[in-house]
C-alpha positions in Angstrom: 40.7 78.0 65.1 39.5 76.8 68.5 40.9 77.1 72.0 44.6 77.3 70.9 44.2 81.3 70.7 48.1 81.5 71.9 49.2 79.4 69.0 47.0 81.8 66.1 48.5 84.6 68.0 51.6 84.1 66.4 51.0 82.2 63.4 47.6 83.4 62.6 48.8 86.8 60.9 48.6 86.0 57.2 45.4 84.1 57.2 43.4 87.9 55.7 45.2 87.1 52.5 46.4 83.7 52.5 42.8 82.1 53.6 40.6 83.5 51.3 37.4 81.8 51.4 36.8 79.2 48.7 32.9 79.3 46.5 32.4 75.8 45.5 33.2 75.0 49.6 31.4 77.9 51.0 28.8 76.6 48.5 28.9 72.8 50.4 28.7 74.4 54.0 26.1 76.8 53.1 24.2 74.2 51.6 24.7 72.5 54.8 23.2 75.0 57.3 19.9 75.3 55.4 17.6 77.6 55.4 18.2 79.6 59.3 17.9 82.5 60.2 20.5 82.7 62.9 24.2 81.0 62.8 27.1 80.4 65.7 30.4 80.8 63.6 33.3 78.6 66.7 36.3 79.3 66.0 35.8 82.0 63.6 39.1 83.2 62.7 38.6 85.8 60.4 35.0 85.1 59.4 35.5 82.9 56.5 32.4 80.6 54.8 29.9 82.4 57.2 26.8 83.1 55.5 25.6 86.7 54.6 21.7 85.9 54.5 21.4 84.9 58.4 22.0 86.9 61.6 25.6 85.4 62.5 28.0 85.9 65.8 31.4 84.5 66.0 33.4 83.3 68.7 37.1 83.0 68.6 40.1 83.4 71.1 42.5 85.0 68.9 42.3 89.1 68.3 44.9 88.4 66.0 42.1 86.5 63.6 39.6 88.6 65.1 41.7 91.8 63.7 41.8 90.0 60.5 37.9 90.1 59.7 37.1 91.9 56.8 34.3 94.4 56.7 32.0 92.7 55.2 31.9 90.0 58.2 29.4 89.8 61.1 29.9 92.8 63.6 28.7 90.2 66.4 31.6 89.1 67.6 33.0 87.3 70.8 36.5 87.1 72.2 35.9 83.4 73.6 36.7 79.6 73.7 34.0 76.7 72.3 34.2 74.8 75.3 32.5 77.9 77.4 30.0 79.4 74.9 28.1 82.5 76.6 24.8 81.5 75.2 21.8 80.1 76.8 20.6 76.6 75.5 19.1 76.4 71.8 20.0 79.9 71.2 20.6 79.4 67.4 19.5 77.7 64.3 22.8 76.1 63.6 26.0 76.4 64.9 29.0 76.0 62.4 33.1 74.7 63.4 35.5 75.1 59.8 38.6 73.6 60.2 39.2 74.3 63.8 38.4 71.2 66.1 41.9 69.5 65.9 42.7 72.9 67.8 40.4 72.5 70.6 42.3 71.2 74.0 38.7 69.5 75.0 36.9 68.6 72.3 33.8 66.4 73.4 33.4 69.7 75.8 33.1 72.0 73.0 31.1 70.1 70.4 28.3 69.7 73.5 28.5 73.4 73.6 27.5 73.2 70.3 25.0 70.8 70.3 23.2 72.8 73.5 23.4 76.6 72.0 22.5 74.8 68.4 19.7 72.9 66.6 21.8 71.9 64.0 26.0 71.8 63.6 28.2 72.1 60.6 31.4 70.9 61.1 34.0 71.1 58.5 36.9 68.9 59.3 39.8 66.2 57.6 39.5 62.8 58.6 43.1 62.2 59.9 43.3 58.5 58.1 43.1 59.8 54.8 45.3 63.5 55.2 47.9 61.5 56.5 48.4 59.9 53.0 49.2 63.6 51.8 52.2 63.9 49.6 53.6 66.9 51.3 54.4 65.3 54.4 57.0 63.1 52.9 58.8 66.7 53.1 57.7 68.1 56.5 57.7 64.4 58.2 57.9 66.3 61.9 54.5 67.5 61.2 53.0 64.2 62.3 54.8 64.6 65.6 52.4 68.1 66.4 49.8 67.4 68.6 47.4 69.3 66.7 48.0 66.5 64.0 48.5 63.2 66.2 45.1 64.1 68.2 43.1 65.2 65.3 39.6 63.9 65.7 37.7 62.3 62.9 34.3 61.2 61.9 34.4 58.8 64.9 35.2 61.6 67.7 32.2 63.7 65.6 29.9 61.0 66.1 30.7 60.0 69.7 29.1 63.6 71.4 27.0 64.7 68.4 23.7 63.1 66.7 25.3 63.2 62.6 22.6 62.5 60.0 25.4 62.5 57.3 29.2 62.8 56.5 30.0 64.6 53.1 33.6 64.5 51.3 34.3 68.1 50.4 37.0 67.8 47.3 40.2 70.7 47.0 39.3 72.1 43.4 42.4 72.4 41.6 42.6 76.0 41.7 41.4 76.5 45.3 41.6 79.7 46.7 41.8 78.9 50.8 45.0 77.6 51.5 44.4 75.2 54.3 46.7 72.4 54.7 46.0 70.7 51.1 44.9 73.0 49.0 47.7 73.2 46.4 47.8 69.5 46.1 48.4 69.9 42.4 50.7 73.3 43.1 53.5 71.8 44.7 55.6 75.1 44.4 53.0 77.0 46.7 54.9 74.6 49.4 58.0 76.9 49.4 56.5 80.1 49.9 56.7 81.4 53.6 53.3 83.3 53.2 51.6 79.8 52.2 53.9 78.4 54.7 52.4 81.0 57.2 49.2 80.5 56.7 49.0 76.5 57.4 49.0 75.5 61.1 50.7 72.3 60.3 53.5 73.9 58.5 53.8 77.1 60.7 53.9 75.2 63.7 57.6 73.2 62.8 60.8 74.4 64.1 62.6 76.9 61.3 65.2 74.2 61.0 62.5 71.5 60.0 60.9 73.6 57.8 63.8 75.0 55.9 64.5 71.4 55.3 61.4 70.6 54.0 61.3 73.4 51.8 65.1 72.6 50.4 64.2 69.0 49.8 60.6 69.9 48.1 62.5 73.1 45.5 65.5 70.3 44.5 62.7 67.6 43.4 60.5 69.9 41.9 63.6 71.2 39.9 64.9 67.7 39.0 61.9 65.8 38.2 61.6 63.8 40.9 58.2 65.6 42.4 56.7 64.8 38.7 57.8 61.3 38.6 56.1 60.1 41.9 53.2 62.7 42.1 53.0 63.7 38.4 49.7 62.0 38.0 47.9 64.4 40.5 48.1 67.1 37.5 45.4 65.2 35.4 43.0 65.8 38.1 40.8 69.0 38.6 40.0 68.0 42.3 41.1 65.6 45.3 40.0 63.9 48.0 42.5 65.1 50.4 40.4 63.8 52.8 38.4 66.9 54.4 34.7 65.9 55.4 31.3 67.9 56.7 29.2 66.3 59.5 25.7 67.8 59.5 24.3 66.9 63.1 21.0 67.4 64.9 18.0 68.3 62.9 
């Protein structure tokens, strides 16, 4: 999460057990930082995919997330917004941003906060052209009306304030263990739950009405068939490009 603390306030309360962080992705972003010693977690909800072998402080607006972070998580921690980072230029070895920018209200503001407090920046994010494509918003079509989804930034935004060496495609494993936004691609059923449904921004965000009607029309198709018969083939897979990306900026 980024500057949108109000909206996590409210819809952020499930994310201790419904965002679990995922290996083979923590693996990716780890990978990505390198070898540093010190780490800027922005928009740290509840501490997820920071590393354990560097010194790491996190910044986040919510104390609903910040409630949320389990003991083994950073102490170092900031009540704060990306776009005013209290840190004095180069302060760390890299900064990392997981699935937070589309929440940011100024987002060239806070990845220049990044890039001054940070050699090197991590950013995991989904490049709005290809999550669009996801099959799940043919049953939560209002979801592409939230600004949080109409203003996502992509690889372009990224590259327009920070200096990116690289773009990597992060796959969804099958059985991935975060539930962000399409991580039960091949679990369709996960879609009806309300804790699942809880713990995803872009379905937690829709009016009650929209999303009871997404979840009716998603529990009659999966019961008749009619999920299998157009999405059927996604079972064969063990992962998907859903469309989520790491930049790796600076040096």
């Amino acid at each position: 999460m980024g500057s949108d603390g109000v909206v996590y306030e409210s819809i952020g309360r499930t994310y201790a057990t419904t965002r679990r962080e995922e290996p083979r992705v923590a693996a990716r972003i780890h990978d990505a930082l390198g070898d540093v010693r010190s780490v800027l977690n922005v928009g740290a909800g509840t501490g997820s995919y920071e590393p354990r072998d560097a010194s790491v402080v996190a910044v986040e607006p919510s104390r609903t997330m910040l409630g949320q972070r389990g003991a083994d998580r950073s102490p170092l921690v900031i009540n704060g917004f990306a776009e005013a980072l209290p840190f004095v230029d180069g302060s760390f070895d890299a900064a990392m941003a997981v699935l937070t920018i589309h929440h940011w209200s100024d987002l060239p503001r806070g990845l220049a906060e990044l890039r001054r407090v940070a050699r090197r920046q991590v950013v995991f994010f989904f490049e709005p052209l290809s999550t669009h494509d996801f099959w799940a918003l043919e049953y939560f079509p209002t979801a592409m009306a939230l600004p949080t989804e109409q203003q996502a930034p992509g690889e372009a935004e990224l590259r327009a304030v920070l200096d990116v060496r690289e773009v990597r495609p992060v796959p969804v494993p099958a059985d991935c263990i975060d539930g962000f936004g399409a991580a039960f691609w091949r679990r369709p059923e996960a879609y009806t739950d309300p804790a699942v449904q809880a713990g995803m921004s872009w379905l937690a965000q829709l009016s009650p009405e929209d999303l009871a009607a997404g979840t009716a029309r998603l529990r009659s198709d999966l019961e008749s068939g009619a999920w299998a018969r157009r999405h059927g083939h996604l079972l064969e897979l063990d992962e998907y490009d859903a469309g989520y990306r790491l930049a790796v900026a600076g040096d």
